[in-house]
N, C-alpha and C positions, 0 to 999 in steps of 0.2 A: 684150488682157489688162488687167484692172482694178489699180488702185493696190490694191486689197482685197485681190486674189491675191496680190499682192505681198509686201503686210504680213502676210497668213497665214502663207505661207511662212516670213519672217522670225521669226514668231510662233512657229511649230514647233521651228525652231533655236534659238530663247533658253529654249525650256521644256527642263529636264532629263531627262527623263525621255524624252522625243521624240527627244533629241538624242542621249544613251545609247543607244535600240535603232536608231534609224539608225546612227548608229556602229557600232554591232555589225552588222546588215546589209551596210555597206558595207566592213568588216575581216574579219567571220567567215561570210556567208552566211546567219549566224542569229539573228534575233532577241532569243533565250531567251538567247545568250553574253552578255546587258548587262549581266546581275547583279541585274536585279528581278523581283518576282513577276509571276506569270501574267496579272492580272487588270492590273495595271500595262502589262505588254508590250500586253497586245492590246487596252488606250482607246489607248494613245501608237500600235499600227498603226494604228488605225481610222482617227487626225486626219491620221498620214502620208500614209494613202490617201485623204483629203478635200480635202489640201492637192497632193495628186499626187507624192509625193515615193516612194509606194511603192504596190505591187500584188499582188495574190497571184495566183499563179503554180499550177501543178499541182504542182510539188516544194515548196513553202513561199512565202514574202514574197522579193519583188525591189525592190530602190531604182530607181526611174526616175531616173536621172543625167540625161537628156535634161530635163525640166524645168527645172533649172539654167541651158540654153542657154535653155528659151522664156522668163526670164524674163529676161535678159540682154538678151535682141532685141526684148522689150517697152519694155524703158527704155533701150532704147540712143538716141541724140537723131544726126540727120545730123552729117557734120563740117565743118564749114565749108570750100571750098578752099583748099589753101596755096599760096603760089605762090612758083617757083621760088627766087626772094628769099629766101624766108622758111624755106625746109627750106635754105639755107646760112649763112644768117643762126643758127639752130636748132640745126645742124648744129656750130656753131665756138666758139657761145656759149654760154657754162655758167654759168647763175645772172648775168648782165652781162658774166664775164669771157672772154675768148678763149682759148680751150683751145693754140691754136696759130696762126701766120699762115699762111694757105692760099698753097702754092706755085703752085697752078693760077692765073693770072692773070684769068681770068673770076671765079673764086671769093671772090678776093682784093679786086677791083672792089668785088662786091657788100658785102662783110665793110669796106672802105677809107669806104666810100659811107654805111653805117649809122655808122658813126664818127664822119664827117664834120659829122655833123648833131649832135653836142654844141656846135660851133663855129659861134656866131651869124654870119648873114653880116651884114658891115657893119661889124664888132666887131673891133678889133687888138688881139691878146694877145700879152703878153710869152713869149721860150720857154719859163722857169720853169712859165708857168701852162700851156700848150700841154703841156710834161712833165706838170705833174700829171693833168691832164684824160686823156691817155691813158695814163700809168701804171692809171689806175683800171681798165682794159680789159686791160693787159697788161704784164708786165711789163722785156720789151723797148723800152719807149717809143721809145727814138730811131729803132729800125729803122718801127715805126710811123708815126713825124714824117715818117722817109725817106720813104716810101712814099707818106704823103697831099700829101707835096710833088712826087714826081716823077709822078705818076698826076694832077697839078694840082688835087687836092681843096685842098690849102692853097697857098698863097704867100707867098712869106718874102724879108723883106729886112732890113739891119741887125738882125736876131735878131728883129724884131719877125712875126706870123704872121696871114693873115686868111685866110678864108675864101673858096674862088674857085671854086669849083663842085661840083658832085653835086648830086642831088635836094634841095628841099626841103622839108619837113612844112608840109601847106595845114591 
């Protein structure tokens, strides 16, 4: 299917008049129920039936609904793979923040692991700033702190915190 048919289509729905007896088509079965004249209703079926949005039938004009679908699977583009990671990652995280901390411990891994990596390795942070940086994620921080310390994503001594494993961004 062409970008053409495309914009036709779209072309059909923005004119009023087109848009009117499809509407009425697709709420009353009829046409003539849009509220314009004769000679109005049947150019606006003519461009329906050119664009493919309607047909005539042996009882009257019918909307081809299915059109709808072919032009959908004309522009539909493949979807990239997700991977595991990432539909949990997806799954937890809402606009950057964490909806909740995942009790599954796989889950939690993964969601502990994305986190991880606001915290430069090499880089010693004081806890204040360790809190703020995951406040921004969540609002429990300290159960967080817990967490990426006991799972050894951080390391922490005299309150000071680094970075001690999980994946890295290459």
């Amino acid at each position: 299917m062409s970008e053409l048919e495309i914009r036709r289509v779209l072309g059909l729905l923005y004119q009023d008049d087109t848009l009117r007896v499809l509407s009425a088509l697709v709420l009353h079965g009829k046409a003539e129920d849009c509220g314009l004249d004769q000679d109005t209703v049947r150019r606006a079926l003519d461009r329906l039936e050119r664009g493919g949005l309607a047909v005539r039938a042996e009882d009257g004009w019918q909307v081809r609904r299915e059109r709808f679908r072919e032009l959908l699977h004309a522009t539909a583009r493949p979807v990239a793979p997700v991977s595991a990671e990432d539909r949990v990652i997806q799954n937890f995280l809402v606009e950057g923040r964490l909806r909740a901390i995942p009790s599954r411990r796989e889950k939690r891994l993964v969601v502990l692991d994305y986190i991880a990596r606001v915290f430069e390795p090499g880089v010693r942070y004081a806890e204040k700033d360790v809190n703020v940086a995951l406040r921004a994620f969540h609002d429990d921080y300290a159960a967080l702190r817990r967490h990426l310390v006991d799972e050894s994503l951080l390391s922490r001594e005299n309150n000071v915190y680094w970075r001690s494993g999980g994946s890295v961004d290459t």
